[in-house]
C-alpha positions in Angstrom: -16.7 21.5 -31.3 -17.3 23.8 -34.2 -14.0 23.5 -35.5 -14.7 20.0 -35.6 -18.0 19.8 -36.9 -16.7 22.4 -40.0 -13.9 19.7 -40.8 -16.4 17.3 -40.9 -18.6 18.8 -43.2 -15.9 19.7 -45.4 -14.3 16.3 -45.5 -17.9 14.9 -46.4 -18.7 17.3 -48.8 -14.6 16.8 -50.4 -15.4 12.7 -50.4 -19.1 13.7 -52.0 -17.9 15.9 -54.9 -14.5 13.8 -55.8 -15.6 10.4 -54.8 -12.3 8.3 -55.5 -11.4 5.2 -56.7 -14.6 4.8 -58.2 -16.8 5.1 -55.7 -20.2 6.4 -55.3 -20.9 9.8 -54.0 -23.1 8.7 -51.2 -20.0 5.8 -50.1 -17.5 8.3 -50.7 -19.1 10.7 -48.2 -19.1 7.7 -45.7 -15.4 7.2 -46.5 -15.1 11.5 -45.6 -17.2 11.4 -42.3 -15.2 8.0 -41.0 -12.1 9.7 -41.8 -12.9 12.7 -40.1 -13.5 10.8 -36.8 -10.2 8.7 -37.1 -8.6 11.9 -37.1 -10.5 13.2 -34.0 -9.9 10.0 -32.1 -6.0 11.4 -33.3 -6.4 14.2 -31.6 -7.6 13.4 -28.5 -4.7 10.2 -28.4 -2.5 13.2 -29.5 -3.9 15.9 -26.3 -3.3 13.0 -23.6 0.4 13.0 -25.1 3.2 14.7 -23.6 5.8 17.4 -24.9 8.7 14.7 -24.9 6.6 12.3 -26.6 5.0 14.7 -29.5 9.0 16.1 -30.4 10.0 12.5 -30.7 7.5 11.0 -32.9 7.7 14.0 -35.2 11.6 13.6 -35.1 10.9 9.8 -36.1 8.5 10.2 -38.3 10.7 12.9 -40.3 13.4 10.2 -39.9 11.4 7.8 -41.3 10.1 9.2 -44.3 13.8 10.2 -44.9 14.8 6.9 -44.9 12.3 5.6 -47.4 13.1 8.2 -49.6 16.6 7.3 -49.9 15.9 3.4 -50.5 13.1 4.7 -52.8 16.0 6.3 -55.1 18.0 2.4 -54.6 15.3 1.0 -56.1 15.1 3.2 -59.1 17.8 2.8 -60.5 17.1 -1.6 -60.9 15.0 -3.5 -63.4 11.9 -4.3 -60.9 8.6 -3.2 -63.2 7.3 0.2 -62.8 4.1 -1.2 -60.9 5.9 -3.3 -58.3 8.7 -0.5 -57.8 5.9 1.6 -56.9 4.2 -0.4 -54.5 7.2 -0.9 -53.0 7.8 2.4 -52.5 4.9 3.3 -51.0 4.9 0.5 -49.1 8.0 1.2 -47.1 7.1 4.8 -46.9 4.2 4.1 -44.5 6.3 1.2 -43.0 9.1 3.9 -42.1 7.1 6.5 -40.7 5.2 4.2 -39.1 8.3 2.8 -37.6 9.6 6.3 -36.8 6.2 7.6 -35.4 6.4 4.7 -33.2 10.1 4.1 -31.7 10.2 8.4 -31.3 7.3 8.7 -29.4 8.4 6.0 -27.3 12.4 7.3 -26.4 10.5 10.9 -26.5 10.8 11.0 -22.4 14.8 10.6 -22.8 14.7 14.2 -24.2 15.7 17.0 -21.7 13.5 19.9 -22.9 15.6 22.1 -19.9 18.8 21.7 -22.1 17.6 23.9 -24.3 16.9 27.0 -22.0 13.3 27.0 -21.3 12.2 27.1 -25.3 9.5 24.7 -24.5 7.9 26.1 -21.7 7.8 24.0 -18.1 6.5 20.0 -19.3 5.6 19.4 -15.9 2.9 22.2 -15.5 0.9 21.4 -18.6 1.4 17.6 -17.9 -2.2 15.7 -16.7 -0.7 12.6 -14.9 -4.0 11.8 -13.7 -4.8 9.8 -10.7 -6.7 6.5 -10.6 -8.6 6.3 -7.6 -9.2 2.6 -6.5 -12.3 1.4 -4.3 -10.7 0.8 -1.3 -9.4 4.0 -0.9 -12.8 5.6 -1.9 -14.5 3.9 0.7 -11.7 4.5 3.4 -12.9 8.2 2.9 -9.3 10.0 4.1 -8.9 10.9 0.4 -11.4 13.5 0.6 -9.2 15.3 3.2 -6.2 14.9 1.8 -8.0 16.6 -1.2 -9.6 18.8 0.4 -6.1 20.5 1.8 -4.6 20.6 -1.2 -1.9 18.0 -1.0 -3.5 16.4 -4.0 -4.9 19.0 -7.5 -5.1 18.1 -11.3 -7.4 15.1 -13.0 -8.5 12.8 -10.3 -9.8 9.6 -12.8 -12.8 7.5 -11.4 -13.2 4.1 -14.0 -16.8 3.0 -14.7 -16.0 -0.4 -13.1 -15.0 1.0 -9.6 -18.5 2.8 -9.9 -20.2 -0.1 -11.0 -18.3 -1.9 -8.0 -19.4 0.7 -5.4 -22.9 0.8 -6.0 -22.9 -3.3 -6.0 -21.5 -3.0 -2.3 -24.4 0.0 -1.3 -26.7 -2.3 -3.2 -25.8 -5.3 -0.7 -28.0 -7.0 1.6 -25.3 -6.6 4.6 -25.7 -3.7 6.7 -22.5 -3.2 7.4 -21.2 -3.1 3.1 -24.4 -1.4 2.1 -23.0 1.5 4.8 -19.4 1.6 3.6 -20.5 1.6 0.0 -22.7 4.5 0.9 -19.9 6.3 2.0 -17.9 5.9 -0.9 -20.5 7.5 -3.2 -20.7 10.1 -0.8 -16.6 10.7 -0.4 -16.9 11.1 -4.3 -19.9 14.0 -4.2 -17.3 15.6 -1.6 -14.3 15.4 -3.9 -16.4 16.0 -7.1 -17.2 19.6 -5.7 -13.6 20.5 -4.8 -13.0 23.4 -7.1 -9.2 22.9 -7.7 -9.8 19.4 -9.0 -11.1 17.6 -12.0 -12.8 14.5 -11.6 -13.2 12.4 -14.8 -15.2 8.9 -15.2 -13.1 6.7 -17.5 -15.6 4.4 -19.4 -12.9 2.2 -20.4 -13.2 -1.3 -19.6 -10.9 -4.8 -20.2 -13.5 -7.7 -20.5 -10.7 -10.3 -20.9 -9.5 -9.4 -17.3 -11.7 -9.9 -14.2 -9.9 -8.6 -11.7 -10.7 -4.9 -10.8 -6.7 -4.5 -9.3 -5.5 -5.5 -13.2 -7.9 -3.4 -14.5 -6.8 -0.6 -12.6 -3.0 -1.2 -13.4 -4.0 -1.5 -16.9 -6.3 2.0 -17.0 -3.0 3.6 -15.2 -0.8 2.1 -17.7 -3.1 3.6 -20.8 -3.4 7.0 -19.5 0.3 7.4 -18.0 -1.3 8.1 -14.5 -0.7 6.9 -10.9 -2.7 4.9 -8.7 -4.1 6.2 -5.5 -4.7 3.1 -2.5 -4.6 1.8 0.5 -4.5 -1.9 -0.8 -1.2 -3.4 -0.2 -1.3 -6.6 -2.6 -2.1 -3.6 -5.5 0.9 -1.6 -4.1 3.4 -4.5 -4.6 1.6 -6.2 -8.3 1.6 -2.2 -9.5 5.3 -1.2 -8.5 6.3 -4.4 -10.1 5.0 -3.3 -13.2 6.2 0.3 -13.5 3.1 2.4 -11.9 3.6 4.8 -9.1 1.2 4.4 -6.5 0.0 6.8 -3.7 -1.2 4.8 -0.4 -2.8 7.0 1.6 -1.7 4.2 4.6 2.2 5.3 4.1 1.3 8.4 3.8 -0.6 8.5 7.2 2.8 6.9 8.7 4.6 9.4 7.6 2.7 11.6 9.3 2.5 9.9 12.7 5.1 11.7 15.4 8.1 10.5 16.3 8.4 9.1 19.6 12.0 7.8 20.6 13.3 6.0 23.9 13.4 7.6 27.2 10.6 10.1 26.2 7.6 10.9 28.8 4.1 10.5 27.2 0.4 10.2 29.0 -2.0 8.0 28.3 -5.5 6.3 28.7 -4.6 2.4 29.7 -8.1 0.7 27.9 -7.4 -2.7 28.6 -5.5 -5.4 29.6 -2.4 -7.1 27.8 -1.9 -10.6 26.5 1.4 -10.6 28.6 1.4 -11.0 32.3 0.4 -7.4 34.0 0.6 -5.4 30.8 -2.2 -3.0 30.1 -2.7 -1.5 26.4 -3.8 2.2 25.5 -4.0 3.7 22.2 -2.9 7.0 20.3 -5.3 9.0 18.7 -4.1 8.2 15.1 -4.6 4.4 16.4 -1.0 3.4 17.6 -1.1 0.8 20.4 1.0 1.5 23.1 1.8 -1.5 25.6 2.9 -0.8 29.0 4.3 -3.0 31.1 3.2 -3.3 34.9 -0.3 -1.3 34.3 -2.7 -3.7 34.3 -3.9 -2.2 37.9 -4.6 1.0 35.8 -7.1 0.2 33.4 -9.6 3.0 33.0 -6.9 5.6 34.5 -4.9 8.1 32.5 -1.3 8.0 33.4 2.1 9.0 32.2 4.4 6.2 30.9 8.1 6.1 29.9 8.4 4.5 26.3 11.4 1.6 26.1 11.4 0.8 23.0 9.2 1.5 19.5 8.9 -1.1 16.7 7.6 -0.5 13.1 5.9 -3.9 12.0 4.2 -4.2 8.3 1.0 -3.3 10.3 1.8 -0.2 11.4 3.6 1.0 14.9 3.9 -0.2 18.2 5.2 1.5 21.3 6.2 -0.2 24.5 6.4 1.7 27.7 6.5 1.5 31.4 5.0 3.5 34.4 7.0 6.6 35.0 8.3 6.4 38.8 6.0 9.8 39.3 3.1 7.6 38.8 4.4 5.1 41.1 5.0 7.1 43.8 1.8 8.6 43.6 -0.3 5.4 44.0 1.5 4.2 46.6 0.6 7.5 48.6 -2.7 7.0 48.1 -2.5 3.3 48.9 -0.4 3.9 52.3 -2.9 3.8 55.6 -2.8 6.6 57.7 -1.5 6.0 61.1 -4.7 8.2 62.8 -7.5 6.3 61.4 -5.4 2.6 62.5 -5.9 3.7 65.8 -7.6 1.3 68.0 -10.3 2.1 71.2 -10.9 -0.1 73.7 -13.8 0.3 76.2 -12.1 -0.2 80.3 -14.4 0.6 83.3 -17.8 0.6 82.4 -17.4 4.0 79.8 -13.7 4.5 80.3 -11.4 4.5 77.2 -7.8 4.4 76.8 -6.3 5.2 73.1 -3.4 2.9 72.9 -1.3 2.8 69.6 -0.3 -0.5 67.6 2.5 -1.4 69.6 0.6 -1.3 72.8 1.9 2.1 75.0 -1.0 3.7 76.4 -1.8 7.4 75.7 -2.0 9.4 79.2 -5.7 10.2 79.7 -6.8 13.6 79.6 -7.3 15.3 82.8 -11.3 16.0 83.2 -13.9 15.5 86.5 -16.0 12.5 85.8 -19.7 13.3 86.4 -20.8 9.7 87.4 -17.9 9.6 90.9 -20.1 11.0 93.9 -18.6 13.9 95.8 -17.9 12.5 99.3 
């Protein structure tokens, strides 16, 4: 800032004490201070810039000027008037470099800086790339984990109309928005404190779009950054148009394990199917596992055989069936016991004879009986 504020007192004070093409002093100090910003705003164009990019519009621009050199010394030498010769000189001097400055900086990222032996230091270390963060994936919250172990670093960019957005949904008269707007502000104070990131709020806006997703792809687009979602429409209208895209949903995919045929897993049967004596348990990252023949086990833990696993655009789905183990078991506890089907019948006024179900009677046990007088 005081470099900055020195070259703009000196390019003030130059425009005061010169003041060119006949202006005024006060003017020409206008003329110095406006200057002096457009080369600020220059700078800061110039900072968000890459390595590949700078080398190539100062290669074009050197190109440039070259070229309008050599067609100035063309023109020289024919009978156009000395005042028209010299507009078109410098005339197609800015042209050229202009040109130059333009197509090099463009072509810069076809440069391979590693050809020539590390001269230029590592481009991808000093590189921003900065991440958009969109409002669904604010208020999804799982950003703020993924932050927080370190899977993501560097300039995490928040634009002024996702804010604006968020605080419209905390600001709604729905409980349910107000609660997940709420949340997004609050996953932002998270991630704002993370020490090993920057967070940035862009102020740019587009007034001639409405859409917030093709303002985002536009923001991304300015800055050369990627776009962090879970929105699938903005993942397929942003890899159409060039932008890489982080969804944190793919990513969570990724992530989920790997369960193939034939395995053996356990798990808490919640409800019933919509097929005929199916019952339906879930993982704990949210899978749904169907399981053919449980619908008698709903509330019960159990283990399961997985059949088959399909991937659908929604995410997984694992079909299983009761492992024989469980099987067995339940019919064990299911199964009478032959003791307890025993039947008693009362013979004799107090006698009893145990007979069994097929109707052999048991001998009787040998004991006096108390109510036969002795004779």
């Amino acid at each position: 800032m005081m470099v900055r504020l020195i070259f703009s007192i000196a390019c003030i004070a130059a425009g005061y004490h010169f003041h060119p093409f006949g202006l005024s002093k006060y003017v020409a100090a206008g003329v110095g201070l406006a200057f002096a910003i457009s080369v600020f705003l220059f700078e800061i164009r110039l900072q968000r810039a890459s390595l590949r990019r700078l080398i190539g519009a100062a290669i074009g621009s050197i190109l440039g000027i070259l070229g309008s050199y050599l067609m100035g010394l063309v023109l020289a030498r024919t009978s156009i008037p000395e005042g028209s010769r010299s507009f078109l000189d410098v005339g197609l001097l800015l042209v050229m470099t202009y040109i130059g400055l333009v197509i090099g900086a463009n072509k810069g990222d076809m440069l391979n800086l590693a050809a020539l032996g590390g001269l230029f230091g590592s481009e991808r270390s000093t590189r921003r790339m900065p991440k958009v963060l969109d409002t669904s994936v604010i208020i999804d919250g799982r950003i703020a984990d993924i932050c927080e172990a370190h899977f993501l670093d560097g300039v995490m960019l928040i634009p002024q109309f996702v804010l604006r957005e968020l605080q419209f949904v905390a600001d709604s008269a729905d409980s349910l928005k107000r609660q997940r707007g709420r949340r997004g502000l609050e996953v932002l104070q998270r991630i704002q404190k993370m020490p090993h990131l920057e967070v940035e709020i862009a102020d740019d806006d587009f007034p001639n779009i409405a859409d917030v997703d093709l303002k985002l792809i536009e923001l991304a687009k300015r800055y050369d950054g990627k776009i962090i979602t879970n929105d699938y429409n903005l993942n397929k209208v942003a890899s159409l148009q060039g932008i890489e895209i982080l969804n944190v949903n793919q990513l969570a995919n990724a992530l989920k394990p790997v369960v193939l045929p034939g395995e053996t897993m356990r798990v808490f049967i919640l409800r019933e199917g919509k097929e005929y004596n199916q019952g339906v348990a879930y993982l704990d990252d949210g899978t749904m596992v169907v399981v053919d023949g449980a619908r008698r086990m709903i509330n019960k833990t159990i283990d399961i055989t997985v059949t088959s696993v399909h991937q659908t655009t929604a995410g997984k789905m694992i079909f299983g069936r009761i492992d024989e183990r469980t099987e067995l078991q339940s019919a064990r506890v299911s199964q009478p016991h032959a003791v307890n089907d025993v039947p008693r019948q009362v013979e004799n006024g107090g006698r009893h004879s145990e007979t069994v179900p097929s109707g052999e009677r048991l001998p009787r046990p040998v004991v006096p009986d108390p109510t036969r007088e002795t004779e």
